[in-house]
C-alpha positions in Angstrom: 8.9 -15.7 3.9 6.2 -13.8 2.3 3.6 -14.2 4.5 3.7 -10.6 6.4 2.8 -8.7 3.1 0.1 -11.0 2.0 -1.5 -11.6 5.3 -1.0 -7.7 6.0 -2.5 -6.9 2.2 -5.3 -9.1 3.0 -6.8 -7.4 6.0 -5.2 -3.7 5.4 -7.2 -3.6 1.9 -10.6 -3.7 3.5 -9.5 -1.2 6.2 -8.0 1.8 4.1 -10.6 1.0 1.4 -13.4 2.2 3.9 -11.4 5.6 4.5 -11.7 6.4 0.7 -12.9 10.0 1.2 -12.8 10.4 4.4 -12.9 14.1 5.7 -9.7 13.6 7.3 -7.7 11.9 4.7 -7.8 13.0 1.1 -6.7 10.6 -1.3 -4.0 12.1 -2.8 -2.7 12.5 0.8 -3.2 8.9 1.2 -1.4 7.9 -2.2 1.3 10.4 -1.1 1.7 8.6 2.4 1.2 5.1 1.1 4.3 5.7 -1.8 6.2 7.4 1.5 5.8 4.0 3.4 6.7 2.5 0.7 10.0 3.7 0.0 10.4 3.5 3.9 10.2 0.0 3.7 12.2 -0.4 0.3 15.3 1.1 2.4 15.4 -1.7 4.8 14.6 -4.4 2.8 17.6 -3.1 0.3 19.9 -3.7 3.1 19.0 -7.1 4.1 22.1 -9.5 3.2 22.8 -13.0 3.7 24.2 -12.9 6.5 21.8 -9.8 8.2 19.1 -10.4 10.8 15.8 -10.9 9.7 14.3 -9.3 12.6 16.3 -6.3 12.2 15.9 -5.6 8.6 13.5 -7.9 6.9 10.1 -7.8 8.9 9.8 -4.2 9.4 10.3 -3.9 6.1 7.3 -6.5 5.6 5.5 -4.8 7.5 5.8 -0.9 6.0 5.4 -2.4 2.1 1.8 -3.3 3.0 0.5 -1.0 4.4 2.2 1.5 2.2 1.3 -0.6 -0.8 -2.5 -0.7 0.2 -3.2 2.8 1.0 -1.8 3.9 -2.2 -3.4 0.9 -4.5 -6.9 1.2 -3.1 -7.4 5.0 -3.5 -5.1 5.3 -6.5 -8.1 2.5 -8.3 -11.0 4.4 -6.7 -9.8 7.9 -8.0 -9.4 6.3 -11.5 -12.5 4.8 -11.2 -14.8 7.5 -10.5 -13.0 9.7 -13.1 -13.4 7.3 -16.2 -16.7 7.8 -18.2 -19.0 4.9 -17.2 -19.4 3.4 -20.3 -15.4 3.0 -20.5 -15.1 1.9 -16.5 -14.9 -1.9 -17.1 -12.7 -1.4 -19.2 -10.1 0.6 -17.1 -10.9 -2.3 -14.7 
């Protein structure tokens, strides 16, 4: 049942880590937009019931939590990261 998010995590992760400070697309834009998707796909997924379609509620709802999750994870960790002293930066890992 899970198997959207964690094959969409695996792949996406990789992808939106390589735009980390990209001219384009700031981080904290990218944090913003990745917690945005995320409540975008919180909605659906909310109103998923017993008796509701899965197509109509459930997978794009599986499909906006990754993405949204992995924009905002990998540049929220790389903006920690740089900021920490580097003495104290496995430690924050």
């Amino acid at each position: 049942m899970y198997l959207p998010i964690s094959s969409g995590a695996m792949f996406l992760m990789p992808l939106l880590a390589s735009l980390y400070n990209h001219p384009l697309l700031p981080p904290k834009w990218a944090i913003a937009f990745g917690q945005c998707l995320l409540i975008a796909g919180e909605v659906p997924f909310s109103r998923n019931g017993p008796t509701s379609s899965y197509w109509h509620w459930t997978f794009p709802a599986f499909l906006l939590i990754p993405i949204g999750a992995c924009s905002f994870f990998v540049n929220f960790l790389n903006i920690v990261f740089s900021k920490a002293p580097g003495e104290e930066q496995g430690l924050i890992s």
